[in-house]
C-alpha positions, -999 to 999 in steps of 0.1 A, spaced: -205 562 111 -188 592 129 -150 603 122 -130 599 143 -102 621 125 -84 630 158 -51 644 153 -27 659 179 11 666 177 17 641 204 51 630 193 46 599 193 69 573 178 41 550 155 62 541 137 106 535 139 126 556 114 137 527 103 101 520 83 102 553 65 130 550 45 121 526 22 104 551 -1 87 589 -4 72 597 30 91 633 38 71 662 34 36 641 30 29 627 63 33 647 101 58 623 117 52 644 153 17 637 149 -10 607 160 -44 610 137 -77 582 142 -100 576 117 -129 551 111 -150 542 79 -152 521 54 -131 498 29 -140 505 -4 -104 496 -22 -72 476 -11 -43 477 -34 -17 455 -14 14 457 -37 49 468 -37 59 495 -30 36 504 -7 1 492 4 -29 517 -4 -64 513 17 -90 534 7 -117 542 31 -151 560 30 -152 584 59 -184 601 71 -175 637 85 -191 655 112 -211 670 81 -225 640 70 -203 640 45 -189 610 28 -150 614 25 -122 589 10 -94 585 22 -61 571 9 -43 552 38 -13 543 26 12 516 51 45 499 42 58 475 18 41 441 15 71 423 9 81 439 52 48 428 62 45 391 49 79 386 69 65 399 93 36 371 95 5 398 81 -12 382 54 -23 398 24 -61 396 28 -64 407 60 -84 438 49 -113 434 30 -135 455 10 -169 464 31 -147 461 59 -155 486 92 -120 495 105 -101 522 126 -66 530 121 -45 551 136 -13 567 120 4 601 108 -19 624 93 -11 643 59 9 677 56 -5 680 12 -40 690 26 -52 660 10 -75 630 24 -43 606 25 -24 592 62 3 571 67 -17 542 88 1 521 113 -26 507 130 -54 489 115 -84 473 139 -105 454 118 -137 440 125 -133 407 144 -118 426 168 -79 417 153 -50 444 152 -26 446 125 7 462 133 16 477 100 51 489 104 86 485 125 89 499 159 51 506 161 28 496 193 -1 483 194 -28 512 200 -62 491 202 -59 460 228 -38 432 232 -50 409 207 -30 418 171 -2 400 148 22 419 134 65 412 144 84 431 130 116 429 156 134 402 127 146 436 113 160 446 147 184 414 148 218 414 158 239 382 154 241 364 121 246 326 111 282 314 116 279 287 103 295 284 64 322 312 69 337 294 37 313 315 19 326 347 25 307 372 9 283 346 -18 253 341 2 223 364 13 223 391 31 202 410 52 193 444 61 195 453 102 177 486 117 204 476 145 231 492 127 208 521 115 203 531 78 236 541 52 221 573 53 211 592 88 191 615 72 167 584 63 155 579 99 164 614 116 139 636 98 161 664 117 192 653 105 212 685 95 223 679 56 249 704 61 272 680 79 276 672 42 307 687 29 284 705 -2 297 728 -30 276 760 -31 258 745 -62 245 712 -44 236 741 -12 216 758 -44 194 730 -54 187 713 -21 172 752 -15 152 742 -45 139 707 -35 102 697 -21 99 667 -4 63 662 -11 68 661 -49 108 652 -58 113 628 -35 127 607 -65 116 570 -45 81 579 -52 58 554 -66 83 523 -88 108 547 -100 137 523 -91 165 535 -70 204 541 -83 235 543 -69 243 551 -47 207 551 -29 200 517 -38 226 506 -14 207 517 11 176 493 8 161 478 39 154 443 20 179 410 16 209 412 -14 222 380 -25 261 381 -41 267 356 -61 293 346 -86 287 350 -128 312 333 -143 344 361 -138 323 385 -126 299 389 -99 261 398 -93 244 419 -68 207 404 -67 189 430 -49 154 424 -42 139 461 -38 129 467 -78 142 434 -82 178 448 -98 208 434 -109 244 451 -102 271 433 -121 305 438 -108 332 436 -139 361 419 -123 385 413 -154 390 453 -164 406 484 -149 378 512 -152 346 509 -178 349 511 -218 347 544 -235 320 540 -250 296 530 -216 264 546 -216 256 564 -183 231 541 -168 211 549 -130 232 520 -115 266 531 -135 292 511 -148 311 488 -116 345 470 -121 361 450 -88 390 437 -74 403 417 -41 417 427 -14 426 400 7 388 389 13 378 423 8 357 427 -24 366 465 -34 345 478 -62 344 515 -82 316 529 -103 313 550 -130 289 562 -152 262 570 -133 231 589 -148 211 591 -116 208 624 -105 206 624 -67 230 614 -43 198 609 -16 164 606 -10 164 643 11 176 664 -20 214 667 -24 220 661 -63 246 640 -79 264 646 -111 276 625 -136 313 632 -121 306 611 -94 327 584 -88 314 558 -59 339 534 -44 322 503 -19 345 481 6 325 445 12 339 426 41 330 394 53 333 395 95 325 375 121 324 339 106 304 351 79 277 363 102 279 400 86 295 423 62 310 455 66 299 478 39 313 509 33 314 536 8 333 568 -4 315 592 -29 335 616 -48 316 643 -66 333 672 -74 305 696 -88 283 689 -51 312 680 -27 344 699 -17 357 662 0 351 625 -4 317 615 14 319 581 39 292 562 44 287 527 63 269 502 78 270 464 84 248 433 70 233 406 81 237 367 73 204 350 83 204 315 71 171 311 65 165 342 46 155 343 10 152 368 -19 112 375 -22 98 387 -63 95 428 -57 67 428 -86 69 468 -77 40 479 -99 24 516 -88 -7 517 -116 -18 486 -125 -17 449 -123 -31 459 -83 -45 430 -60 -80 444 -44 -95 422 -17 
């Protein structure tokens, strides 16, 4: 079987911004670029976070290569109607995607063409590049209006991430986002110099996200009460934020923990929350730091009937910013959504079709 490894800064958009934040992709895959490659399935590990599909190769050598083709979460691409045994071992498939910038056999793929002819469409915003006959819709991320319905709920139900209303963070889906529009001290300047995409990205593999990254996620949060306090069920990593409602700032004797310590209050329907003691050490996925100084206030607002929620949130760090940091963006209420097990697991425990 001849490669087909064709790859040419084309700038083409495979794949929206929007896909590539879930996790490490920065400095390991050409996001200008468009590479094709044909072979072999030896391996399929469909699992959160991502989905690895390894592939025998053949070269122009004769040489038998493998390739790691790694594509987007599982948990995206069941909503989005692919199922997971679509790609079998001793399958003969082409793909298309980003090609690597390690210098290793590995691609982000996109595009998958499999033997009977099918396409899969592996990720948000990307086209079909083989024919007309694929599945994969992923525009349910792209919706706009929300269930109006129950606005007696106010902020206890599920809600949704939209790519409408971008990511918290623009430097998620603008690789050229300039990260000095960040107010940073000359010591957060220091160790984003320092940083290397490729390796301390720190969403790699199931290391769980903190605050105030976590936030962030592209996947549903339920709120819900717990007794006098109340519970963020978020289901990337499948974590738990409890918000303290009946106390003023957390005990003396916390323990720094990567979520940090959260107490709330109301404000009008407002839910207006403050966290402390956080030991997670980045304020981002793109290399700013955060230190244990920082203190993260959020703003949750019901709007429109209960259809969305404003989010917003202020970081104060005083060791990497000189002034507060705003960030914001709005959630969805989709009636019919529901929170799906993350069962994130990097090295073991791996479906293989």
């Amino acid at each position: 079987m001849r490669s087909l490894l064709r790859s040419s800064l084309l700038g083409l958009a495979l794949v929206s911004a929007t896909a590539l934040a879930h996790h490490s992709f920065f400095g390991r895959f050409d996001t200008a670029g468009n590479m094709r490659l044909e072979g072999t399935v030896t391996r399929v590990l469909w699992r959160n976070p991502h989905v690895h599909i390894y592939v025998d190769v053949i070269n122009e050598q004769g040489e038998t290569m493998e390739w790691d083709l790694e594509s987007g979460s599982p948990t995206l691409m069941r909503r989005a109607g692919i199922p997971a045994d679509s790609i079998k071992v001793g399958d003969t498939i082409r793909v298309a995607g980003y090609p690597p910038l390690t210098g290793i056999n590995e691609a982000f793929a996109t595009n998958v063409l499999l033997p009977s002819g099918q396409e899969l469409v592996l990720q948000t915003g990307a086209k079909p590049q083989f024919g007309e006959q694929f599945i994969g819709d992923f525009s349910y991320r792209f919706r706009t209006e929300g269930d109006r319905s129950h606005p007696e709920l106010g902020l206890f139900r599920i809600w949704t991430f939209t790519g409408a209303d971008g990511f918290l963070f623009p430097e998620s889906i603008n690789r050229n986002y300039d990260l000095n529009n960040y107010p940073m001290t000359a010591a957060a300047q220091q160790a984003l110099a320092r940083f290397n995409p490729a390796t301390d990205n720190p969403t790699n593999n199931c290391t769980p996200k903190g605050m105030p990254l976590i936030m962030e996620q592209p996947l549903p949060m339920e709120i819900v009460r717990d007794g006098d306090n109340i519970k963020f069920l978020i289901e990337e990593y499948d974590l738990t934020r409890t918000i303290h409602m009946n106390e003023d700032s957390a005990p003396t004797d916390t323990a720094y923990t990567d979520l940090g310590y959260s107490v709330g209050r109301w404000e009008g329907e407002t839910l207006v929350v403050t966290t402390t003691r956080i030991s997670w050490p980045h304020f981002n996925q793109a290399g700013i730091p955060q230190s244990r100084e920082s203190v993260i206030t959020e703003w949750l607002t019901p709007i429109e009937d209960g259809s969305q929620m404003d989010y917003r949130l202020t970081v104060k760090d005083p060791v990497n910013f000189t002034q507060p940091v705003e960030l914001g963006k709005k959630w969805l209420h989709i009636q019919t959504e529901q929170i799906i097990p993350f069962d994130c697991n990097e090295a073991a425990g791996s479906t293989i079709y």
